[in-house]
N, C-alpha and C positions, 0 to 999 in steps of 0.2 A: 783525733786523740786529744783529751784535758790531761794536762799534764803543773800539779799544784805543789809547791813546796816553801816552807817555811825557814830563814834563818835563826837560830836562835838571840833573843836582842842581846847590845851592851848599851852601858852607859850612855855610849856616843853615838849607837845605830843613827838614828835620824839625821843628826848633826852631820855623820859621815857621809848618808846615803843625799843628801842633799845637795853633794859638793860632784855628784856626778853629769855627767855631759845628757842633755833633754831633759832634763827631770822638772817636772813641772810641779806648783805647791797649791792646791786649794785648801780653803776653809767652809768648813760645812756647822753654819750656824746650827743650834739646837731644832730638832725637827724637822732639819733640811736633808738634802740625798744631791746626787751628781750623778749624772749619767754621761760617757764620752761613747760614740758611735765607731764601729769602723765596719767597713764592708771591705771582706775580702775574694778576691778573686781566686779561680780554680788554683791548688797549689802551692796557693800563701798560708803563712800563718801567722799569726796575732802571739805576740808576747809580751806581759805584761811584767812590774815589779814594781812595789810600793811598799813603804815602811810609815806609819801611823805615827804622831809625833810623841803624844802625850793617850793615857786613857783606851779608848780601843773605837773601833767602827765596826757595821759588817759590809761585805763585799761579795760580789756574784756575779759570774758571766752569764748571760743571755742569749739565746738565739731567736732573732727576730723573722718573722714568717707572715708576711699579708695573708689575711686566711678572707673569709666573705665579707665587706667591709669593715674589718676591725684587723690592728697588728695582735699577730698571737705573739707570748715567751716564752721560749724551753728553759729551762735553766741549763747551761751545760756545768757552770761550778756553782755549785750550790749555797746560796748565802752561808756565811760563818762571821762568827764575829774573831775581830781579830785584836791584840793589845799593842799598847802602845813600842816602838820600839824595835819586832818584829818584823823582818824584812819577809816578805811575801815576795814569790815568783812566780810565773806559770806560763803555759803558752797553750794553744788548741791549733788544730790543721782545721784546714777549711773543705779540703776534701775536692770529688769533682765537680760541684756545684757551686755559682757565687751565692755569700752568704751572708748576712748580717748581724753581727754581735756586739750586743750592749755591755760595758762594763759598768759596774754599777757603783758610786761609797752609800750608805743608807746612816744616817744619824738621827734618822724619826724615832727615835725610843731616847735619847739622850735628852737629857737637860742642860748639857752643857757645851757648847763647841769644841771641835773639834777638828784638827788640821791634816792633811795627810797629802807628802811626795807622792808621787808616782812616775812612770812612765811606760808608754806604751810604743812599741813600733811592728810593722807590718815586714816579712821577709819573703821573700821569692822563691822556689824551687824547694824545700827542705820541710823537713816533718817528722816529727816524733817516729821512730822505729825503722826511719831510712837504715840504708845499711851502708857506711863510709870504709874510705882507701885512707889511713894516715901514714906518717913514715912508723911510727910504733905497732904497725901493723892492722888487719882490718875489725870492724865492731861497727854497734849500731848506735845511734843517736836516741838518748834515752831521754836531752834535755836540750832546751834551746833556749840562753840566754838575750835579753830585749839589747839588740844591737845586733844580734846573729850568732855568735860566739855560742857554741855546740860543745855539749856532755856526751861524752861519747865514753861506752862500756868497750874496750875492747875484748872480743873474743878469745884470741888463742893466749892470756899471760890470766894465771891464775897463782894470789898471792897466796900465804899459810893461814892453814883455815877456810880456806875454798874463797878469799874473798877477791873480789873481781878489781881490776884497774880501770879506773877515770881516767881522762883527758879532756881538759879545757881546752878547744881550737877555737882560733878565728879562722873564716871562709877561707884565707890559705892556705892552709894546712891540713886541709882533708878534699878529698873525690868522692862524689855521691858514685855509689855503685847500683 
């Protein structure tokens, strides 16, 4: 499951998102592109989040496949460009198969550089649409923040207007069911 979501920026997005724990900073000269690999094992999944400094870049997940001498790419998130400012999140399950997925920044249409945070990390056991135990009662994992930290819809509390209740967990505070 691709799972892609945008924060809306401020002022200080970057500056904020920068002061967080992993976060790593490239710069991508005019022209240039980055690509960071990760292979995941049956299970895992890949979570990603980066906010763009200035300007904008695009960005794309891949799925890498050795086909008859040459590596194939799927696209699983499909290039977009994104502006400056914007914190971007997302995460994909890796499923029952090991897998390998390219993240991509692309700056080959720019004339001008271009800087962008991110960071990525790999999690164990959990995936978009699990269905979790918290004390607020049970619901499913609709989102997976890069550290582990789970978006969870819970099922049985419904607010006015039919609108459903969030929970941000970290891994102790919920039971995968």
């Amino acid at each position: 499951l691709v799972r892609t979501g945008i924060i809306p920026s401020t002022p200080d997005s970057y500056t904020a998102f920068c002061g967080k724990p992993g976060v790593e900073v490239i710069d991508l000269k005019p022209g240039a592109s980055s690509t960071s690999v990760y292979v995941l094992k049956p299970g895992q999944s890949l979570f990603y989040e980066f906010c763009v400094k200035a300007i904008d870049v695009d960005f794309s997940v891949t799925l890498r496949t050795q086909g008859f001498g040459e590596a194939k790419e799927e696209p699983m998130v499909e290039p977009k460009r994104y502006k400056g400012g914007d914190i971007v999140r997302g995460s994909i399950g890796c499923g029952e198969f090991e897998k390998c997925f390219c993240a991509f920044f692309n700056n080959s249409y720019g004339w001008r550089a271009k800087t962008v945070a991110y960071r990525c990390s790999v999690v164990e056991g959990i995936a978009v649409g699990d269905g979790v135990r918290t004390t607020y009662g049970t619901g499913k994992i609709v989102g997976i923040r890069v550290g582990g930290e789970v978006e969870v819809e819970l099922e049985n509390w419904v607010l006015a207007g039919g609108s459903k209740v969030m929970c941000y967990l970290g891994s102790d505070h919920y039971t995968k069911i």
